[in-house]
C-alpha positions in Angstrom: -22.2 -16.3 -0.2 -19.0 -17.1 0.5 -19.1 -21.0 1.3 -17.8 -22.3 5.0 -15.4 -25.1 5.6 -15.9 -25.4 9.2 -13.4 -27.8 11.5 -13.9 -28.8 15.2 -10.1 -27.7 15.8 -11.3 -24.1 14.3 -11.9 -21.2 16.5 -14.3 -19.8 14.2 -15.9 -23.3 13.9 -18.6 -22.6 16.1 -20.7 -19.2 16.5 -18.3 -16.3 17.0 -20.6 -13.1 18.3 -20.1 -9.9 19.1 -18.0 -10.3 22.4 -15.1 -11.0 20.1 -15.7 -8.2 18.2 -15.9 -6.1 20.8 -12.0 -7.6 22.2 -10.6 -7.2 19.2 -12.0 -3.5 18.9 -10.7 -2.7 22.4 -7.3 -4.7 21.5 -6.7 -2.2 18.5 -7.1 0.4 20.8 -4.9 -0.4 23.2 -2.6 -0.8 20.9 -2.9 2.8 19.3 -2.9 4.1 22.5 0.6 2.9 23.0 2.0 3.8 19.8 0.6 7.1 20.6 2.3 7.3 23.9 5.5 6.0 22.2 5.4 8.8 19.7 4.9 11.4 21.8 8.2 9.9 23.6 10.5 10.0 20.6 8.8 12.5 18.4 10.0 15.4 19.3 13.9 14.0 19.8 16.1 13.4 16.7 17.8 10.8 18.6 14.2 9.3 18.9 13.6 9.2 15.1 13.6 5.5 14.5 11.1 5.3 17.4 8.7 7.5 16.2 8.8 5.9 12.6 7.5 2.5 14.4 5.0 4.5 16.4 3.7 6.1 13.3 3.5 3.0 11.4 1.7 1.2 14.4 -0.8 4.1 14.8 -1.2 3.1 11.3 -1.7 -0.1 11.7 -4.1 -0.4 14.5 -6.2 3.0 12.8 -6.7 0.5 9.7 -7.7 -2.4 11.6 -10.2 -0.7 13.8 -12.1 1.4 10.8 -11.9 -2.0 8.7 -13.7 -3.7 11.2 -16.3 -1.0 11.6 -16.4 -1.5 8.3 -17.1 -5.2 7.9 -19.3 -5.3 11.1 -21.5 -2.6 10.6 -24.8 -3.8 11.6 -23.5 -4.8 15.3 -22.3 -1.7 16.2 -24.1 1.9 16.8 -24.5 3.1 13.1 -24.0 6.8 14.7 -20.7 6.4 15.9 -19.1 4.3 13.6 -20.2 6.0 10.7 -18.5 9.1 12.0 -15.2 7.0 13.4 -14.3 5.6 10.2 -13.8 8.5 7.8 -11.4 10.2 10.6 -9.6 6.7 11.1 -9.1 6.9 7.3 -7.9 10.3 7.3 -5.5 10.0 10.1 -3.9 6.7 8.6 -3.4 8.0 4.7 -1.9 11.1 6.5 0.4 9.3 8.1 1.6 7.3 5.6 2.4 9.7 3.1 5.6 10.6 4.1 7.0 6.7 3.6 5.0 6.1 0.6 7.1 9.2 -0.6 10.4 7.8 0.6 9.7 4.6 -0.3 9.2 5.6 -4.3 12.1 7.9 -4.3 14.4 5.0 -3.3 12.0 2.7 -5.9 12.7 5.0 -8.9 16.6 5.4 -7.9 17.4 2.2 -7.5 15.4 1.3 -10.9 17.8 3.8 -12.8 20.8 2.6 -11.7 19.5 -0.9 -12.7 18.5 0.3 -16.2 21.4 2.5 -16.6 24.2 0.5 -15.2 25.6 4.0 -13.4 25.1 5.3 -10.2 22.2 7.8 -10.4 22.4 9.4 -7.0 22.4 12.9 -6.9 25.8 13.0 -5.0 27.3 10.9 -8.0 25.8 12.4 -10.5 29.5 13.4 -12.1 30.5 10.4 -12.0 26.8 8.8 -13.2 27.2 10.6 -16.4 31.3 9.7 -17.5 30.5 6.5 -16.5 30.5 3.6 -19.0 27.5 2.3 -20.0 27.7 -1.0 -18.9 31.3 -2.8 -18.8 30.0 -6.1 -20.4 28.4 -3.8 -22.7 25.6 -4.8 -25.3 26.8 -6.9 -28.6 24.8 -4.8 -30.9 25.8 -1.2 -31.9 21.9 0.1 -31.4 21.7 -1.4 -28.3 25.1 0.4 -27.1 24.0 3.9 -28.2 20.5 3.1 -26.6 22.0 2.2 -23.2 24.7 5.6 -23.7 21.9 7.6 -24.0 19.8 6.5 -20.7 23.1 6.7 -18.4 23.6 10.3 -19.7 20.1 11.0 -18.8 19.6 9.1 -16.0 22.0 10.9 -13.4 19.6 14.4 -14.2 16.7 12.3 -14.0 17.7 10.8 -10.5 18.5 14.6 -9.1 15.3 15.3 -10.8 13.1 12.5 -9.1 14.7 13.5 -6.0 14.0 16.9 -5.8 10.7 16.6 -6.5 10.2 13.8 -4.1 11.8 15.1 -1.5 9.9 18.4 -1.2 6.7 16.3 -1.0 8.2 13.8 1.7 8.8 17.0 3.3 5.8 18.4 2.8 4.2 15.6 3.9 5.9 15.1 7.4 4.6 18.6 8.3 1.8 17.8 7.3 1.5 15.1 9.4 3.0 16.9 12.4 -0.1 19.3 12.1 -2.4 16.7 12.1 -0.9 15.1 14.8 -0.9 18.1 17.0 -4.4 19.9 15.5 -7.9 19.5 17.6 -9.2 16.6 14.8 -6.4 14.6 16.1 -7.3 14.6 19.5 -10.9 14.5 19.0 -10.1 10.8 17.4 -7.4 9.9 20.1 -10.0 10.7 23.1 -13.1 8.2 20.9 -10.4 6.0 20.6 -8.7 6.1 24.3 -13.1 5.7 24.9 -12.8 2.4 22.6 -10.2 1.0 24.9 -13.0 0.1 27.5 -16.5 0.4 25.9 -17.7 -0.9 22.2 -20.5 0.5 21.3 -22.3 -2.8 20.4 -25.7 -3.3 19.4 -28.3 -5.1 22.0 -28.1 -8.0 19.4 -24.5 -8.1 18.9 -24.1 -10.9 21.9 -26.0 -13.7 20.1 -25.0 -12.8 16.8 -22.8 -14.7 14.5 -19.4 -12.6 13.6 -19.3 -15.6 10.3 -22.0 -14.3 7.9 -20.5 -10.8 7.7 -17.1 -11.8 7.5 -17.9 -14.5 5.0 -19.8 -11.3 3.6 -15.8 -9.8 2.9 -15.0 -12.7 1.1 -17.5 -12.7 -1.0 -17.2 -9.5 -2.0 -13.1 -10.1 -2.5 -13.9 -12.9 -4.6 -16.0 -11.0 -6.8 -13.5 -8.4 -7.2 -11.1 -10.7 -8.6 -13.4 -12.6 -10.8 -14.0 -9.2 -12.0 -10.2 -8.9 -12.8 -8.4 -9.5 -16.2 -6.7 -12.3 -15.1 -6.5 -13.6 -18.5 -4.5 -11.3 -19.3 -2.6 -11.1 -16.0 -1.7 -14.4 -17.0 1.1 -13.4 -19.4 3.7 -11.4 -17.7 3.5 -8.5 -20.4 0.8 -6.6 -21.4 1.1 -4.3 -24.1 -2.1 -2.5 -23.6 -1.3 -1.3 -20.2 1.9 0.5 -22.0 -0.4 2.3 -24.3 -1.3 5.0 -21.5 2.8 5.8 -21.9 3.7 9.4 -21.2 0.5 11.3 -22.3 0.3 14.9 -21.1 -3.1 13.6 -19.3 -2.0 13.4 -15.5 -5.0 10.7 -14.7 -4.4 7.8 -13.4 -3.7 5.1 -15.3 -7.3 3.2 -16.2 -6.2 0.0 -15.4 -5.2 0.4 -12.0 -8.3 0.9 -9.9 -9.7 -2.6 -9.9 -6.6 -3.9 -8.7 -6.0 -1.4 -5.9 -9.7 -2.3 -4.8 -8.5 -6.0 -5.0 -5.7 -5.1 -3.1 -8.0 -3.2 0.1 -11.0 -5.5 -0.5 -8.2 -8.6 0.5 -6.8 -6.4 3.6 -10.6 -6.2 5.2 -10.6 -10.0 4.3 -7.7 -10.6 6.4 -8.9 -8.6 8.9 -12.0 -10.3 9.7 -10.2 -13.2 9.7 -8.3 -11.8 12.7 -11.4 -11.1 14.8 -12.6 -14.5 14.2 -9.4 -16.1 15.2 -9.2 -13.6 18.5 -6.6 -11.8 17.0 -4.1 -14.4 16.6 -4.4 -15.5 12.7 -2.6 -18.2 11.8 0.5 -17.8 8.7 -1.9 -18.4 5.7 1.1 -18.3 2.6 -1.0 -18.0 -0.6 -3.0 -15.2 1.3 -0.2 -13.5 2.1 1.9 -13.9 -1.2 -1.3 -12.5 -2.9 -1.4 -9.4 -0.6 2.7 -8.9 -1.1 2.0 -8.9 -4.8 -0.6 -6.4 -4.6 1.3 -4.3 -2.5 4.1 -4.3 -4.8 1.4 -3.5 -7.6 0.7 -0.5 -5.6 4.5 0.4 -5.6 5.2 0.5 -8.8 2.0 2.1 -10.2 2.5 4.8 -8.3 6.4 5.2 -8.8 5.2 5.1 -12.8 2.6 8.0 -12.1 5.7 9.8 -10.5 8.4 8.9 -13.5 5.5 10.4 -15.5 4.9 13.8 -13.6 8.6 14.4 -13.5 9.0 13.9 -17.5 6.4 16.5 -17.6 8.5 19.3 -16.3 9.1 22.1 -18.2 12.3 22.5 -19.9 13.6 19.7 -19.5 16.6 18.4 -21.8 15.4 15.1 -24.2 18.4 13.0 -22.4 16.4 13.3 -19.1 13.2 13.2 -20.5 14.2 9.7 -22.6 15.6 8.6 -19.2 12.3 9.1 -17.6 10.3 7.8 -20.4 12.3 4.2 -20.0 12.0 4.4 -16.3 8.1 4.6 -16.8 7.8 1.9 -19.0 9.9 -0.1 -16.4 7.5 0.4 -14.0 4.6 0.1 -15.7 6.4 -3.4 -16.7 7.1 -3.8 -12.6 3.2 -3.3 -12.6 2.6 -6.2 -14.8 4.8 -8.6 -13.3 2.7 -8.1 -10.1 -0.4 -8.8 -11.4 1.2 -12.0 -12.9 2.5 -12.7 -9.6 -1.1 -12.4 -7.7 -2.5 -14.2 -10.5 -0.6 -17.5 -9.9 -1.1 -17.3 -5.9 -5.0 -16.8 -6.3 -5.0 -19.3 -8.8 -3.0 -21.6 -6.2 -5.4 -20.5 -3.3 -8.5 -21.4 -5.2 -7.4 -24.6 -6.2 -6.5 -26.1 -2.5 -10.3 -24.8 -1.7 -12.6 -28.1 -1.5 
């Protein structure tokens, strides 16, 4: 178990029970209450736009935090109802985030290119992208010059490419999550939810007992995740093996990544328990969230590799593009590395100042 470093100045110092669960859980759902109201405000306007992005990503937010914490604190609320509010928390949160996690790559990959290539590899300047020289410095040896020629003649097809594909699914995605938004599942979750506002379904024994053991609980288990970790070879900030999975034609993802995107959900739940034991208000912890920014970034660029890859196995493609997607993969397979590296020396950090 997870060892406790208690302080008389720390809120979670002494027993923390159920009561504080049950304000945090009521908190959350107050909160997605009135991102819900603010969506349905600005949703529907296209002067409103900006609006109902933060509503979305705060109905997002507080969806996380309230299946999290079912999820950590299980045993002190009614096993029924949890069971069944956590699965269409999940849903409705991964629905709604699709559509920036889309938006978010496209912009990712694009701005990668034009880094590699040294041209602008917007669609719209995609004339330009491909007369452009290579790099005006240019490279002192003649390989290394015809290398860099070849990427900014491919990258410009590869950009209009990338977005092409990427936008369709951002737009695919956003009506998808209008449907959800408007269909019967939705509101079944909104109306438990608007219920959550003013009654937790606590257990008899939730008032006397201590929120500490299963929080501690999460920590243990995010320990043991990362112990589980190559962080050996995280340590160096390339790793030749995890190039190896390259541009195969097998779609899968690539077998390295799971662990750490466990890592990187098993440290949210962390972080969340923290917040109920703190009332909600958790203090700045920096090496906690360094290692979460790391991980997220690890997310990012696994999953804009896994795109660079799909879109270099489109059909037909001509061997400029397809080289141009090739390097961008490795570039963000190499992004993916330099993550780990990064979460590797803030772990590292955070486990050293523990006593």
């Amino acid at each position: 178990m997870a060892q406790q470093h208690l302080d008389p100045t720390d809120p979670t110092a002494g027993v923390v029970t159920g009561e504080s669960l049950a304000g945090y859980l009521r908190a959350q759902a107050t909160e997605f209450l009135r991102a819900l109201r603010l969506h349905r405000e600005t949703g529907g306007s296209p002067a409103g736009a900006g609006g109902s992005v933060d509503a979305a990503r705060a109905l997002r937010r507080s969806a996380r935090r309230i299946s999290g914490s079912l999820h950590t604190f299980r045993p002190l609320l009614d096993t029924d109802w949890s069971e069944e509010m956590r699965p269409e928390l999940a849903w409705l949160s991964g629905t709604l985030g699709l559509e920036h996690a889309y938006e978010g790559r496209l912009e990712r990959l694009l701005l990668a290119l034009h880094r590699l290539s040294g041209a602008a590899v917007f669609p719209a300047q995609a004339v330009a992208a491909t007369s452009a020289p290579a790099n005006s410095a240019g490279p002192a040896h003649p390989a290394a010059a015809q290398e860099r020629g070849n990427l900014t003649v491919g990258a410009a097809k590869a950009g209009a490419l990338l977005e092409r594909q990427l936008t369709l699914a951002r737009t695919r995605a956003h009506s998808t999550a209008l449907q959800a938004l408007g269909s019967s599942r939705f509101h079944a979750v909104a109306d438990k939810v608007a219920v959550l506002a003013s009654e937790v379904p606590l257990t008899p024994a939730a008032a006397t007992t201590d929120l500490r053991p299963p929080a501690a609980a999460a920590e243990e288990r995010l320990t043991d995740a990362v112990t589980a970790l190559p962080l050996v070879t995280a340590g160096h900030p390339y790793n030749a093996e995890a190039l190896v999975h390259g541009l195969s034609p097998d779609p899968a993802p690539h077998p390295q990544d799971g662990p750490w995107h466990q890592v990187r959900l098993l440290l949210r739940l962390h972080r969340y328990a923290r917040e109920v034991l703190h009332g909600g208000k958790l203090p700045v912890e920096v090496r906690l969230l360094t290692a979460g920014q790391a991980l997220n970034r690890h997310r990012d660029a696994s999953e804009a590799a896994a795109a660079a890859a799909q879109a270099a196995r489109t059909p037909r493609i001509a061997p400029a593009t397809a080289y141009a997607l090739g390097v961008l993969h490795a570039d963000q397979r190499h992004e993916v590395e330099a993550a780990r590296f990064a979460f590797q020396q803030a772990w590292q950090k955070q486990t050293a100042k523990v006593p």
